[in-house]
C-alpha positions, 0 to 999 in steps of 0.5 A: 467493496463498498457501492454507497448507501443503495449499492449502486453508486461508486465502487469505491475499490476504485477510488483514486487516493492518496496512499501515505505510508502504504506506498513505501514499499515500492520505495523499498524494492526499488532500492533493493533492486539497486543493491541497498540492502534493508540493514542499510541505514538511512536518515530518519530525522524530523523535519528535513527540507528536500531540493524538489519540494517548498514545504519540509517533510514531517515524520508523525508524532515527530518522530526521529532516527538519525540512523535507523535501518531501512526495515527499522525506518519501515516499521516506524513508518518514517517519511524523512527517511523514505522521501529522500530515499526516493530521490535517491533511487530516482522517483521515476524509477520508483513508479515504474516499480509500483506500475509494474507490481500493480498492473497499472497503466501510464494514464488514468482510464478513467476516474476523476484522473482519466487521461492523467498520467498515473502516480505523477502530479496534474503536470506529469511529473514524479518527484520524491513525493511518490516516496510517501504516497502523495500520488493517488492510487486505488485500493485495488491497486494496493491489494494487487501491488502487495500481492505481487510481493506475497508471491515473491514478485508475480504480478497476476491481473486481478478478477472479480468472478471466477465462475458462473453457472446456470440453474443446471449447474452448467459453466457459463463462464469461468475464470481459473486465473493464469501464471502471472508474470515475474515483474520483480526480483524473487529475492527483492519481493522476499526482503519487500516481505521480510521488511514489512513482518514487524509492521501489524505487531507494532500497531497491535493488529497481530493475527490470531495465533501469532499468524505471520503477516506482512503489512504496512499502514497508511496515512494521507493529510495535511496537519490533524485534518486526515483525509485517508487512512489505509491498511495493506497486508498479507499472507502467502496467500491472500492480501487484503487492503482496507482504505476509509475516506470521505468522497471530498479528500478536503473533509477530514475523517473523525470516528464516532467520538470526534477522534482522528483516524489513522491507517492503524486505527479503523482501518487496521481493525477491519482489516484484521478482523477480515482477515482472520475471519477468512483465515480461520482454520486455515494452514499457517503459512511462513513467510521469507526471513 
């Protein structure tokens, strides 16, 4: 969380942007939940045209596999392969995938999207785009969506406070949470997982210990100029998502020295001192294979 430089501006947990490459995996379990498997293989070449789209889809760094898993395509984070996957699958299935492990609504209630239909363009429509995040999201939502998968597809609402007490140690209110609701497959959550174990060690942000973790990076803009970089992740028991940004989407985002940032850079390094911050001493926990 993040309130600007008094503490009392935009909540930026509540950011509506563009979420690149961390969307992929609600591409993925849509996928799986109609029998594709994560050993499946996809076309991963550079530089495809797609019927619902004028300007062709670019893997970054140019990168390219012909015939790469999907979980291999996942981890080199391949929009060719994951664009056209979506249209594969159905793009509107692929939100209804991601609306339901988030909690979000069909419309925006508020922010500067309020009445528009969420992960859908300005006319309402979803095409393959949402297969590489192009559709904003928040980085509440992310935390929640991949939460879901962390626990094998329950969905639980997310809150702030869990308890209140007055000087006396009296309870004023208390939030204990609540079971949750299976919105995806156990088993579809579980590959979700297994294909997101290779992700942090590929971008060097491994935990301590060698802590297994799932994650996925994210970054959103047009040529060199980033204007979004996200890291998602989990453990069994907690998932952190981190996203760095200016307030306009047009104004790309450098570090110190002037250098591009990418999901896997800033991003990536906050959230995994974070996380093994909060971790620290902390029983390791397995994920599904």
């Amino acid at each position: 969380y993040y309130g600007g430089e008094n503490g009392a501006g935009t909540d930026y947990a509540r950011a509506q942007r563009q979420p690149g490459s961390s969307m992929k995996p609600y591409t993925l379990a849509t996928a799986l939940k109609e029998g594709i498997s994560v050993t499946a293989r996809r076309d991963g070449s550079n530089n495809q045209e797609f019927e619902d789209r004028e300007a062709r889809v670019v893997n970054s760094g140019g990168a390219s596999c012909a015939a790469c898993t999907l979980r291999e395509a996942m981890t080199r984070s391949l929009n060719t392969t994951f664009y056209g996957l979506a249209l594969e699958v159905g793009p509107p299935e692929v939100r209804q995938t991601a609306l339901a492990a988030t909690g979000l609504p069909e419309t925006w209630p508020g922010g500067n999207l309020a009445g528009g239909t969420v992960l859908a363009n300005e006319a309402g429509v979803t095409g393959g785009a949402i297969g590489i995040g192009e559709y904003e999201m928040r980085p509440i939502d992310q935390a929640v969506g991949f939460a879901t998968f962390a626990a094998g597809g329950i969905h639980r609402d997310p809150y702030f406070l869990a308890r209140v007490t007055d000087s006396e140690g009296t309870v004023l209110l208390e939030n204990p949470g609540n079971a949750g609701e299976q919105v995806i497959e156990p088993r579809v959550a579980n590959d979700v997982t297994y294909a997101l174990t290779d992700v942090a060690g590929s971008s060097d942000l491994d935990l301590d210990g060698g802590r297994e973790v799932a994650a996925k990076t994210g970054t959103q803009g047009q040529g060199e100029n980033n204007s979004d970089a996200w890291m998602v992740g989990y453990t069994p028991s907690i998932s952190t998502a981190v996203w760095m940004g200016n307030d306009s989407p047009s104004d790309p985002i450098e570090d110190v020295r002037g250098r591009i940032i990418y999901g896997s850079g800033l991003p990536g390094d906050i959230w995994q001192q974070f996380m093994n911050t909060v971790l620290e001493g902390s029983p390791e926990e397995d994920l599904p294979d």
